[in-house]
Backbone as JSON Lines, residues from 0, in Angstrom:
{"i":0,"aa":"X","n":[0.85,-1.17,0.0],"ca":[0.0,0.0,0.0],"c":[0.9,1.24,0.0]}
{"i":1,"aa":"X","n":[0.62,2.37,-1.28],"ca":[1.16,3.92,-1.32],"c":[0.84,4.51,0.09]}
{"i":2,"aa":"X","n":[2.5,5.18,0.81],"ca":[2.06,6.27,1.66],"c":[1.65,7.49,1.12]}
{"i":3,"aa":"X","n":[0.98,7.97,1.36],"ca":[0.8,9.99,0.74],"c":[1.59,10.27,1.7]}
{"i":4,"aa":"X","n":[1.86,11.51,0.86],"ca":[3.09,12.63,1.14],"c":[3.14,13.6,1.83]}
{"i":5,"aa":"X","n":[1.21,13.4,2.55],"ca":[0.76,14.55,3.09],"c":[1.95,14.55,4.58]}
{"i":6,"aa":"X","n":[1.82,15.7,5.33],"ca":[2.75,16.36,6.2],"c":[1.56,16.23,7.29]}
{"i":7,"aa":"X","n":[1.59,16.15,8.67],"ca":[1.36,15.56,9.44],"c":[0.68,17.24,10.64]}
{"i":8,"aa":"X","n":[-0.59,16.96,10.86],"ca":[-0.99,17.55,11.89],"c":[-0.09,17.78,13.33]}
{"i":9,"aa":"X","n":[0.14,18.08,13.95],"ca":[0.93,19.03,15.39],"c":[0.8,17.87,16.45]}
{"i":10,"aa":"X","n":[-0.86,17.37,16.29],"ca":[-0.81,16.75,17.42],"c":[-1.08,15.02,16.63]}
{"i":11,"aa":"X","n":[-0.71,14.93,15.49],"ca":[-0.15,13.31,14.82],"c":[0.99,12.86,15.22]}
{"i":12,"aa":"X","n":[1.49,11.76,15.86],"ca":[2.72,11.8,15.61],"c":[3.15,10.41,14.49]}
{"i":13,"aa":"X","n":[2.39,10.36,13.62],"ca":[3.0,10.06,12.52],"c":[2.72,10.72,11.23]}
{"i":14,"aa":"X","n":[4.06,10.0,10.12],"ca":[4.1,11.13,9.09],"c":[3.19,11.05,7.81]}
{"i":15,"aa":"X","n":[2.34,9.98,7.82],"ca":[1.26,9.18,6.96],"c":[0.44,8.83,7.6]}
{"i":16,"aa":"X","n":[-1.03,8.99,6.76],"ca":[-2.0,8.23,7.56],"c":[-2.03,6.46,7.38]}
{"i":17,"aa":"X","n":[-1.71,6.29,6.57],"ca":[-1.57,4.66,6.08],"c":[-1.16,4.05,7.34]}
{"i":18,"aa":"X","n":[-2.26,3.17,7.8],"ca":[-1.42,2.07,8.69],"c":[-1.87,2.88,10.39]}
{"i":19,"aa":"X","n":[-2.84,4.0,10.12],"ca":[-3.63,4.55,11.26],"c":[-4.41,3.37,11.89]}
{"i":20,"aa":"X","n":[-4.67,3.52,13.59],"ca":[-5.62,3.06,13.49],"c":[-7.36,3.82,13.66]}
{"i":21,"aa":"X","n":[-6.97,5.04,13.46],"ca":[-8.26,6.1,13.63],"c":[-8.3,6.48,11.72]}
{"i":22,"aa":"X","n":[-7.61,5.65,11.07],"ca":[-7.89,6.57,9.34],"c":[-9.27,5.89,9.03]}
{"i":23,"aa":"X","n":[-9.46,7.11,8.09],"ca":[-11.13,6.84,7.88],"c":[-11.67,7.41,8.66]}
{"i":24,"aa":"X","n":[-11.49,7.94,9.76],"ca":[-12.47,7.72,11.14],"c":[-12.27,9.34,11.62]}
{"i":25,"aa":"X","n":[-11.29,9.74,11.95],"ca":[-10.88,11.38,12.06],"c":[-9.86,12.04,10.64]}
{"i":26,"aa":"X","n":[-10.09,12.98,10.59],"ca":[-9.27,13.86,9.85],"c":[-7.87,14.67,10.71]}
{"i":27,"aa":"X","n":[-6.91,13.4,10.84],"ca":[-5.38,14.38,11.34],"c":[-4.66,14.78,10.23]}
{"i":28,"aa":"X","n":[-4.82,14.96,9.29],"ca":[-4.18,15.61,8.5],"c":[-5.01,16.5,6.96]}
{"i":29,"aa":"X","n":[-5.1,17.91,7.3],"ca":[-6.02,18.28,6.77],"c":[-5.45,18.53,5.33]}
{"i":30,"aa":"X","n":[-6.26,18.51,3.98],"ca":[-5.84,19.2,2.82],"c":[-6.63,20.71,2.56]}
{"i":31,"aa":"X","n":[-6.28,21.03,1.34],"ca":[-6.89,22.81,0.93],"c":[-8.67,21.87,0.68]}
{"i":32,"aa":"X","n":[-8.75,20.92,0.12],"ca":[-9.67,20.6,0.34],"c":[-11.04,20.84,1.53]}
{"i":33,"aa":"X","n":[-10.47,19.99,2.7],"ca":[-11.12,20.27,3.93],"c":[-11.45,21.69,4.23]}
{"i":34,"aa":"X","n":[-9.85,22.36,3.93],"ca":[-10.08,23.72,4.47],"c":[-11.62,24.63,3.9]}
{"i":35,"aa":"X","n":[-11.74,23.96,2.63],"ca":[-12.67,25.07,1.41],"c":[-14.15,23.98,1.81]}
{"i":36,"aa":"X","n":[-14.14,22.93,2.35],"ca":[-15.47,22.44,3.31],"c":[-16.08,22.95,4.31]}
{"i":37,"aa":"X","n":[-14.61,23.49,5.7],"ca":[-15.15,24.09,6.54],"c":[-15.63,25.34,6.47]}
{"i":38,"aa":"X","n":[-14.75,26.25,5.56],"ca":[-15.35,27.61,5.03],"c":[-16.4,27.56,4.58]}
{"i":39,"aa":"X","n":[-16.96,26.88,3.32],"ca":[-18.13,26.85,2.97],"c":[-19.52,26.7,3.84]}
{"i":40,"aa":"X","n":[-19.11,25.65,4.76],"ca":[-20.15,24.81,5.96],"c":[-20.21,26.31,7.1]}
{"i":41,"aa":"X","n":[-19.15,27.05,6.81],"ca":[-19.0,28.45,8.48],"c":[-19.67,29.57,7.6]}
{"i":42,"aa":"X","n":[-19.47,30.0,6.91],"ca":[-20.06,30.66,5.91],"c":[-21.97,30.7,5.86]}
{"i":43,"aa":"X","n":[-21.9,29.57,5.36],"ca":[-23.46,29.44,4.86],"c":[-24.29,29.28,6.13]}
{"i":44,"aa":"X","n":[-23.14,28.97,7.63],"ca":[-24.3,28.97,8.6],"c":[-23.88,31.23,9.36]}
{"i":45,"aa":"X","n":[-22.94,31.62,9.16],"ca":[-22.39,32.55,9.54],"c":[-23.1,33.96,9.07]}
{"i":46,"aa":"X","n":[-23.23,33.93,7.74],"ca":[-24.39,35.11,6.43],"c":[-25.48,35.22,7.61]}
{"i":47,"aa":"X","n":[-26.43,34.46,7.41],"ca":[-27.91,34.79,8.24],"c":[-27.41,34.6,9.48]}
{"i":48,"aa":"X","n":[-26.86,34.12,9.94],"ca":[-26.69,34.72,11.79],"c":[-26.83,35.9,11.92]}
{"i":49,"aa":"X","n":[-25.84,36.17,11.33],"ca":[-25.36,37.85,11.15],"c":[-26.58,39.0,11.0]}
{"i":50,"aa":"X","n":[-27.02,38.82,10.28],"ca":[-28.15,38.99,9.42],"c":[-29.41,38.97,10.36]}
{"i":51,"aa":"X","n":[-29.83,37.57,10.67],"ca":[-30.8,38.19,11.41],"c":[-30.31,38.89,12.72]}
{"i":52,"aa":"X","n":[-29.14,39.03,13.21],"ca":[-28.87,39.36,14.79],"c":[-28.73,41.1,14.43]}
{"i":53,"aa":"X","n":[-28.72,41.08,13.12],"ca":[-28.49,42.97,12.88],"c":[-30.05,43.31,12.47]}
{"i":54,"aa":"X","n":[-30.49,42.5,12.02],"ca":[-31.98,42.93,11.52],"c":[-33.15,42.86,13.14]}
{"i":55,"aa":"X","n":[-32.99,41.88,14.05],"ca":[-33.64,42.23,15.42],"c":[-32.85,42.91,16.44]}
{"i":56,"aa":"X","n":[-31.95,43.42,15.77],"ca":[-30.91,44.76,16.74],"c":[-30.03,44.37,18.59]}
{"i":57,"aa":"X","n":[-30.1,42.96,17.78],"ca":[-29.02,42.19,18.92],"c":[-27.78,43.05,19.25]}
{"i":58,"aa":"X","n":[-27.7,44.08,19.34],"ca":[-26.02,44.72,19.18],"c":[-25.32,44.16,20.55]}
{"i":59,"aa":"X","n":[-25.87,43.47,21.63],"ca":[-25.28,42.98,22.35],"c":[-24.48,41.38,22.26]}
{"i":60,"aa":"X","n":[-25.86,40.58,21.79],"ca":[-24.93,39.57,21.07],"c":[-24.07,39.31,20.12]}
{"i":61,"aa":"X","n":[-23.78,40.77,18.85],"ca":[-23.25,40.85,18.04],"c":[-21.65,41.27,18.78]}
{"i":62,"aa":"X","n":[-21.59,41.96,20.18],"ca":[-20.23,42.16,20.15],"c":[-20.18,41.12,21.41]}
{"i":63,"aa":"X","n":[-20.74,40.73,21.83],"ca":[-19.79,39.77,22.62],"c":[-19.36,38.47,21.37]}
């Protein structure tokens, strides 16, 4: 079985996921991929938060 070349999360201490026994199961090693998942997923819940908390004049929950 190919190792990938990916570079290893802070708190992985190995340098491949191959041969994990959590692969499949967690994400320790993230790609630009993941990154442009979680943005998308923070985003689309982040717009209307915003939104409605300025439109019913939350200005208190907006700065804490």
């Amino acid at each position: 079985m190919e190792q990938s070349s990916r570079t290893t999360a802070a708190a992985c201490s190995r340098e491949a996921c191959g041969g994990c026994e959590i692969e499949e199961k967690l994400i320790c090693v993230a790609i630009p991929k993941d990154v442009v998942d979680l943005v998308v997923v923070f985003v689309n819940r982040f717009i209307p938060f915003l939104a409605g908390m300025m439109t019913g004049k939350f200005w208190i929950g907006l700065a804490a």
